[in-house]
C-alpha positions in Angstrom: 89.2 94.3 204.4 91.8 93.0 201.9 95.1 94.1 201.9 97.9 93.8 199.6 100.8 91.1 200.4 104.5 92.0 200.5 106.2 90.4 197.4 109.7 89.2 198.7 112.3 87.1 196.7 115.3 85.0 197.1 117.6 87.5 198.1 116.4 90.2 199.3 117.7 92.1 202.2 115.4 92.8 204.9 114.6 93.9 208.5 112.6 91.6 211.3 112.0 91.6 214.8 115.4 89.6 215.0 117.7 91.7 213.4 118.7 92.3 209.5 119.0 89.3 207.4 118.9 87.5 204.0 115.8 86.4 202.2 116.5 82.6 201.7 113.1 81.2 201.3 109.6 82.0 200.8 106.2 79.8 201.2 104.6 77.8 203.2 105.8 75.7 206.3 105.0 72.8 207.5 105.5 73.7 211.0 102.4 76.3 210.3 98.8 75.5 211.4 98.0 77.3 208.3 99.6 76.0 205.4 97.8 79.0 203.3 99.8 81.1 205.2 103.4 82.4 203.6 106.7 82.3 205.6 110.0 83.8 204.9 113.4 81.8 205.6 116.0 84.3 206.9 119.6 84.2 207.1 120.1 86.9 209.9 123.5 89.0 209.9 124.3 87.9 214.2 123.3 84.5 215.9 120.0 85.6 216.9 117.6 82.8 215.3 116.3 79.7 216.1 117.5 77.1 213.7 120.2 76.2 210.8 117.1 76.4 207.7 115.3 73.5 209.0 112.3 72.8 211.0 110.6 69.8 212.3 113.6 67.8 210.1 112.7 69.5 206.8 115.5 71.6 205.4 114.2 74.9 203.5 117.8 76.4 203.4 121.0 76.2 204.9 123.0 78.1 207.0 125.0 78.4 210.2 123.2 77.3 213.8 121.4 80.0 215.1 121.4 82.5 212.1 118.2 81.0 210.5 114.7 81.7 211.3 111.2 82.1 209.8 108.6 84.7 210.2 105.5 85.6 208.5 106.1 87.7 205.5 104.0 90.8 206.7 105.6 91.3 209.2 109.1 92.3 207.4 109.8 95.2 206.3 112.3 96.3 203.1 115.5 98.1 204.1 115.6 101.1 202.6 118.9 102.2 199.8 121.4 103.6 203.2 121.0 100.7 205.4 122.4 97.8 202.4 123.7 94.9 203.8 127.6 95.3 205.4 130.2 93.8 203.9 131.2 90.2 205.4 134.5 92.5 206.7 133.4 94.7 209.0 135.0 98.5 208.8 136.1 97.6 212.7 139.2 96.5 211.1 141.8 99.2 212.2 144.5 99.8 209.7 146.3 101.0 213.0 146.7 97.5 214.1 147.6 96.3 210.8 150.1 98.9 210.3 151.4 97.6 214.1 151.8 94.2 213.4 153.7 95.1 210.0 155.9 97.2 212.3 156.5 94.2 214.6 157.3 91.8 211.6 160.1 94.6 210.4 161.0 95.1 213.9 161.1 91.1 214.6 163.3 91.0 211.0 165.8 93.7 211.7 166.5 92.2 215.5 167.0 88.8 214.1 169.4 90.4 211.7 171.2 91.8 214.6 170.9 88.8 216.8 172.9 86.7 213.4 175.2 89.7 213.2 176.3 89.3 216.9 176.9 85.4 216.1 179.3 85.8 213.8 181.6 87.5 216.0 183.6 84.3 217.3 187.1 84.5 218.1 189.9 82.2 219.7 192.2 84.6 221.8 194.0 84.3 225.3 192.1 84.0 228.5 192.9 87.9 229.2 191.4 88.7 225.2 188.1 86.8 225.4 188.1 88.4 228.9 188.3 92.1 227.3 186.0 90.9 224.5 183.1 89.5 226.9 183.2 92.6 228.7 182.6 94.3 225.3 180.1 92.1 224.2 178.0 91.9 227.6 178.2 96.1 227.2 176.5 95.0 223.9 174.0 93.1 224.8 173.4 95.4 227.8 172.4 98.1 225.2 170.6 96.6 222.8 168.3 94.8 225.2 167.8 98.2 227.0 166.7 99.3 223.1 164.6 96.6 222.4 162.6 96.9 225.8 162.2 100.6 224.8 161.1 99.6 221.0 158.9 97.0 222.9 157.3 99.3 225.3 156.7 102.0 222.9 154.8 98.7 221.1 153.0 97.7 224.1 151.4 101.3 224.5 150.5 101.4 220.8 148.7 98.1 221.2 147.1 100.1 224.5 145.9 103.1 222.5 144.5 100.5 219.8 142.7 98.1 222.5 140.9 101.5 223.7 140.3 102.9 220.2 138.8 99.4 219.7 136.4 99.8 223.2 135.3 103.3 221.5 133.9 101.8 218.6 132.0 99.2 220.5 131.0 101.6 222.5 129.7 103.7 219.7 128.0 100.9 217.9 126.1 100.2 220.7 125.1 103.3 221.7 123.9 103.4 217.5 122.7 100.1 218.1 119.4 101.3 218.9 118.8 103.2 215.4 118.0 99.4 214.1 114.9 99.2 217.0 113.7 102.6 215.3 114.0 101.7 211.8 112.1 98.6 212.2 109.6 100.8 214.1 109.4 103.3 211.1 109.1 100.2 209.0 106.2 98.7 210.8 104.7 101.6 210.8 105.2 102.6 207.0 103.6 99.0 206.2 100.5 100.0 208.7 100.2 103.5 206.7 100.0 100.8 203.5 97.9 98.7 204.8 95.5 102.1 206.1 95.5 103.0 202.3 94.2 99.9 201.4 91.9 100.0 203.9 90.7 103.4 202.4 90.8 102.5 198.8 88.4 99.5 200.3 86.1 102.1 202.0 86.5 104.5 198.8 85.1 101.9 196.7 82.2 100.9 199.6 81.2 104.6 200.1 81.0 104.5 196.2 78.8 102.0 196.3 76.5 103.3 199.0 76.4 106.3 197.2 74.9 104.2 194.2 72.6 102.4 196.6 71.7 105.6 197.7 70.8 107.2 194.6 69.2 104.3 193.7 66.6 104.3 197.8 66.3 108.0 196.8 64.7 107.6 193.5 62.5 104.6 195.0 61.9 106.2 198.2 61.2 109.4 195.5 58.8 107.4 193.8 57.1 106.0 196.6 56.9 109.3 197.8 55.2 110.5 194.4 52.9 107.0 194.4 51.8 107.8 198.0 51.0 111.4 197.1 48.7 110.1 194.4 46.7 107.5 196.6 46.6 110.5 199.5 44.9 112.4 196.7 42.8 110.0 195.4 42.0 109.2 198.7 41.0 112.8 199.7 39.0 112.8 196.7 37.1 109.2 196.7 36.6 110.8 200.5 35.0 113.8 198.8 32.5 111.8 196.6 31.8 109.5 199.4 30.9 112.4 201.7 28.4 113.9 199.1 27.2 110.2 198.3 26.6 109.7 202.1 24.8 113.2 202.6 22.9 112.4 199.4 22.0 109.2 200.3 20.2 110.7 203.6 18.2 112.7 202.3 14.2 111.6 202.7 14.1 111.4 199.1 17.0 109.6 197.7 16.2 106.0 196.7 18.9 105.1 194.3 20.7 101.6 194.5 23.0 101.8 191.5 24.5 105.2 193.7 24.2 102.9 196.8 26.5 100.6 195.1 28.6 102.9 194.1 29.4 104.2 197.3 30.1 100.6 198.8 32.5 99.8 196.1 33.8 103.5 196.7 34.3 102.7 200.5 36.1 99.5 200.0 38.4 100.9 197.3 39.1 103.7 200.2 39.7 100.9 202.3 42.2 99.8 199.7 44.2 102.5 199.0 44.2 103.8 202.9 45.9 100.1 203.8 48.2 100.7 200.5 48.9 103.9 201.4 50.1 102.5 205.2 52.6 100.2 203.8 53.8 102.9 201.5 54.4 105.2 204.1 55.6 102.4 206.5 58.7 101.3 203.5 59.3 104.7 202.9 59.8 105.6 207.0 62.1 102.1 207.0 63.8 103.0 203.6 64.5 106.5 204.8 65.8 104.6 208.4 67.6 102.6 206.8 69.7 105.6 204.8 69.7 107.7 207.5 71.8 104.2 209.5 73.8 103.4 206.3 74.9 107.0 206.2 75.6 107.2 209.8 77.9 103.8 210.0 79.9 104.7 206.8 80.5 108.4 208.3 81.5 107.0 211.3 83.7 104.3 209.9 85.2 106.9 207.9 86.3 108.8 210.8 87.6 106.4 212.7 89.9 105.6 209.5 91.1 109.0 209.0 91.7 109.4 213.1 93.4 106.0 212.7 95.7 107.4 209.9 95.8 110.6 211.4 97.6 108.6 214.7 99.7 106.3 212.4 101.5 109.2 210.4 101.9 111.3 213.0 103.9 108.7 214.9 105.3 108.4 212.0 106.8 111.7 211.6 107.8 111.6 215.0 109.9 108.1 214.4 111.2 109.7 210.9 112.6 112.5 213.1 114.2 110.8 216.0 115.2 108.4 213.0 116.8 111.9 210.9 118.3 112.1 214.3 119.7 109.0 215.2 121.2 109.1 210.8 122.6 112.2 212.1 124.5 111.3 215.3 125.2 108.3 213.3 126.9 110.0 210.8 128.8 112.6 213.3 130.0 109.5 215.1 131.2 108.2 212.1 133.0 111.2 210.8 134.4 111.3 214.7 135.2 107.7 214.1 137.2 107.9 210.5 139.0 110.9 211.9 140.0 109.0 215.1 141.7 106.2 212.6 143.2 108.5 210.5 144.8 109.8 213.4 145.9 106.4 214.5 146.9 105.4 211.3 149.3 108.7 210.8 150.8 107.9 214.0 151.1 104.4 214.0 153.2 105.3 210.7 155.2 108.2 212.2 156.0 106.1 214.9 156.9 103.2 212.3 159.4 105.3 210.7 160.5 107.0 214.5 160.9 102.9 215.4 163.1 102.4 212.3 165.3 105.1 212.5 166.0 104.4 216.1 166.5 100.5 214.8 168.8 102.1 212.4 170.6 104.1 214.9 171.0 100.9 216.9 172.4 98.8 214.1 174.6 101.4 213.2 175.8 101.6 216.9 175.9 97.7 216.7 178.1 97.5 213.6 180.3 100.4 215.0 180.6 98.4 218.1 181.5 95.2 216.1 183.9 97.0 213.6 186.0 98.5 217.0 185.9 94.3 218.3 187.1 93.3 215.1 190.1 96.2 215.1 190.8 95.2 218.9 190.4 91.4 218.1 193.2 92.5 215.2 195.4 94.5 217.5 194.9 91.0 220.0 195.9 88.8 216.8 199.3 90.7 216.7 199.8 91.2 220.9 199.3 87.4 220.8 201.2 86.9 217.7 204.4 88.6 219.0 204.0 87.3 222.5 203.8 83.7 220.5 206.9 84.6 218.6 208.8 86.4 221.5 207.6 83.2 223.2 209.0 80.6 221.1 212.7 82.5 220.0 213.0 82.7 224.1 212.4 78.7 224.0 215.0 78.7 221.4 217.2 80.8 222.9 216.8 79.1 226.3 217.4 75.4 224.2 220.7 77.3 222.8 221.9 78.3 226.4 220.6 75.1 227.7 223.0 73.3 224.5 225.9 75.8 225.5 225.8 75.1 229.5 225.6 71.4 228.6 228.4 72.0 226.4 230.5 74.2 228.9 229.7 71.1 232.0 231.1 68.3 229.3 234.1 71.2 229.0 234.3 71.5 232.4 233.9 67.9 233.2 236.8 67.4 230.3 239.3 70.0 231.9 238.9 68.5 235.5 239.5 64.8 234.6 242.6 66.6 231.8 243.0 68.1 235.2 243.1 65.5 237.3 244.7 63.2 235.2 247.2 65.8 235.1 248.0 66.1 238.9 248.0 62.3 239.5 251.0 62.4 236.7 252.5 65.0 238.6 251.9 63.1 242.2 253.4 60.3 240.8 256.3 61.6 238.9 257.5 63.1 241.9 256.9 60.2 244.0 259.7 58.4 242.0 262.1 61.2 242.4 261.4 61.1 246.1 
C-alpha cells in the first residue's frame, strides 16, 4: 500500500522524538543501509542529539555538539501555527532583575558620590579640633553604613523574591513540559490518520476494481450460466430422441441402419455435451467461489480499515482534548506567570524610587552633616586663629618684659656699682679725715 511522503525543506520547523528543531538537511545518508531511504538533518532547540551535522566524517550541516541529529523523514511531524519556534531570548528573562541591577548601578553611583563627598572634607586643626571632627565623622560613617546595610538588605531580599520567582517558572515549565510528549503524540497520530486515508483511497480504488472484475465474472459466469442452460436443454432433448430411437429400434420390426447411425452419432454428441456441460458447471461453481472469496477478503479488509481508523481517531480526539487541556493550563499559567512579573516589575520600581528617596534623604543628611563640619571647622579656624594671635602678642609681650627686666638688672647692676663706687668714695674720704 503506497503512501504519500512528507515534503520538508531547508528550514522548516518541526517536532521529533528528540525535541523541536530546525530543518537543516534533507536526503539520503551514508550512514543508512538504505541509501533510497530519505533522512532529515536537525538542528534541535536543547542538547539532546547525537552529533555537530556530521556522521561517519561527512559533514551534512553545521551546528553546535549535541544539537544535531538525523531521523527518517516520516517520522516528523509539522508544528502547527501556536507552537513557532521561540525566540533565541527566552521570555525567562525578568525585567525584575534588570530593573534590580539598574537599581544597584544608581545605588553603587550615588554611594560613590558620597564616599568622594566625604574625601573632600580634609582639614588641618589642633589636636583637640581633629579630635572633635573624628568624633563627628566616625558618627558619619556610623550612619551611613547603618543605611547602606539597610539599602543592601532590602537588595538582598529583592534578589530572594527574584531567585524564587525564577524557581516558579522552572517549575512551571516543567510541569508544561509534558504538553511537547502530547503534541508529538497528536502529531504521530495525525500522520497515521494520513497515512489510513491513503490506505483507503488505495482500497477505494481496489474495491473499484473488484467491482469491475466482478461485473465483468457476473456477465461470464451469466453467460456460462445461459450456455449451460442450452446444452442441459439440448441435452434433455437429444435424450428425448434417443429414448424414442432406442424404443424404436426394439421393436421386432425395425431394421433401419441410417436410424441406427443416427442414434450412435446422437449418443456420442450426448456424450459431448454432458462432459461440456461438467466443465461448465465446474467453472461456473469455481467462478462463483472465487467471488464469493474475493468479496469476502475485500469486506473483511475493509473492516479492519474502518475499525483501524475508527481506533486511530478516537485516540485522537482523546490526545486533542488532554492537548486543549494542557493549551489551557498552559495558557492560565502564563496569564498567572505575566501577572506574577508585572507584579515584580511594579515593585521592584516602587521600591527603586522608595531606595532613592531614602538615598536622597541620606545625602541630604550627609551634606547637612558636612555643611555643620564646615561651620564648626570655621568657628575652629577663628578659636585657633585667636589663640594663635593671643598666643604670639603674649610672646611679644613676654619678649618686651623680658627686654624691660634685662633693662631694669643692667639699671640695677648700674645703680649698685654708681652705688658702690659711691660708698668706697665715701669710706675713703673719711678715712683721710680720720
Amino acid at each position: 500500500m503506497a503512501t504519500a511522503k512528507p515534503n520538508y525543506k531547508i528550514g522548516d520547523y518541526v517536532l521529533s522524538k528528540k525535541g523541536k528543531g530546525t530543518v537543516r538537511y534533507v536526503g539520503p545518508i551514508e550512514a543508512a543501509n538504505d541509501q533510497t531511504k530519505i533522512f532529515a538533518g536537525l538542528e534541535l532547540d536543547e542538547p539532546n542529539g547525537k552529533n555537530n551535522g556530521s556522521t561517519q566524517g561527512k559533514v551534512y550541516f553545521e551546528c553546535p555538539e549535541n544539537y544535531g541529529i538525523f531521523v527518517p523523514v516520516e517520522t516528523l511531524a509539522n508544528l502547527p501555527k501556536m507552537l513557532t519556534k521561540p525566540p533565541s531570548n527566552p521570555v525567562r528573562s525578568n525585567r525584575a532583575s534588570e530593573l534590580r541591577q539598574e537599581l544597584g548601578s544608581t545605588i553603587g553611583s550615588d554611594i560613590t558620590g558620597v564616599t568622594g563627598m566625604s574625601k573632600m572634607s580634609t582639614f588641618n586643626n589642633m589636636p583637640a579640633v581633629r579630635q572633635a571632627q573624628n568624633v563627628n565623622t566616625k558618627t558619619y560613617h556610623h550612619d551611613l553604613q547603618a543605611n547602606l546595610k539597610k539599602v543592601l538588605d532590602q537588595l538582598e531580599a529583592e534578589q530572594d523574591k527574584n531567585a524564587t520567582l525564577q524557581a516558579r517558572i522552572q517549575e512551571l515549565e516543567r510541569a508544561t513540559g509534558s504538553g511537547d510528549d502530547e503534541e508529538f503524540e497528536k502529531q504521530e497520530l495525525i500522520v497515521k490518520v494520513e497515512s489510513l486515508e491513503e490506505v483507503k483511497k488505495t482500497l477505494e480504488e481496489k474495491l473499484r476494481e473488484t467491482n469491475v472484475s466482478l461485473e465483468r465474472n457476473m456477465a461470464m459466469l451469466a453467460s456460462q450460466n445461459d450456455e449451460v442452460h442450452l446444452l442441459q436443454k439440448t441435452v434433455e432433448d437429444l435424450k428425448v430422441s434417443n429414448t424414442r430411437i432406442t424404443t424404436a429400434s426394439a421393436s421386432p420390426h425395425f431394421n433401419n441402419e441410417s436410424i441406427l447411425k443416427e442414434k450412435d452419432e446422437l449418443s456420442k454428441r450426448i456424450a459431448v455435451l454432458e462432459s461440456n456441460l461438467k466443465e461448465a458447471l465446474t467453472s461456473s461453481t469455481q467462478t462463483q467461489e472465487k467471488l464469493n472469496e474475493n468479496l469476502i477478503n475485500a469486506k473483511k479488509e475493509a473492516e479492519n480499515h474502518v475499525k483501524e481508523k475508527n481506533e486511530l481517531l478516537k485516540r485522537l480526539q482523546e490526545v486533542e482534548t488532554k492537548f486543549s487541556n494542557i493549551l489551557k493550563s498552559e495558557a492560565e499559567i502564563q496569564e498567572k506567570l505575566n501577572q506574577d512579573l508585572t507584579d515584580a516589575k511594579n515593585q521592584a520600581q516602587n521600591e527603586n524610587i522608595r531606595l532613592l528617596k531614602h538615598l536622597e534623604e541620606v545625602e541630604n543628611k550627609l551634606s547637612d552633616t558636612l555643611k555643620a563640619e564646615a561651620e564648626n571647622n570655621r568657628d575652629f579656624d577663628m578659636a585657633k586663629e585667636e589663640a594663635e594671635n593671643f598666643v604670639k602678642e603674649k610672646r611679644e609681650l613676654l619678649d618686651h618684659v623680658q627686654g624691660l627686666k634685662e633693662k631694669l638688672d643692667d639699671a640695677s647692676k648700674s645703680a649698685m656699682n654708681e652705688k658702690n663706687e659711691l660708698s668706697f668714695k665715701n669710706w675713703k674720704r673719711n678715712s683721710r679725715k680720720t
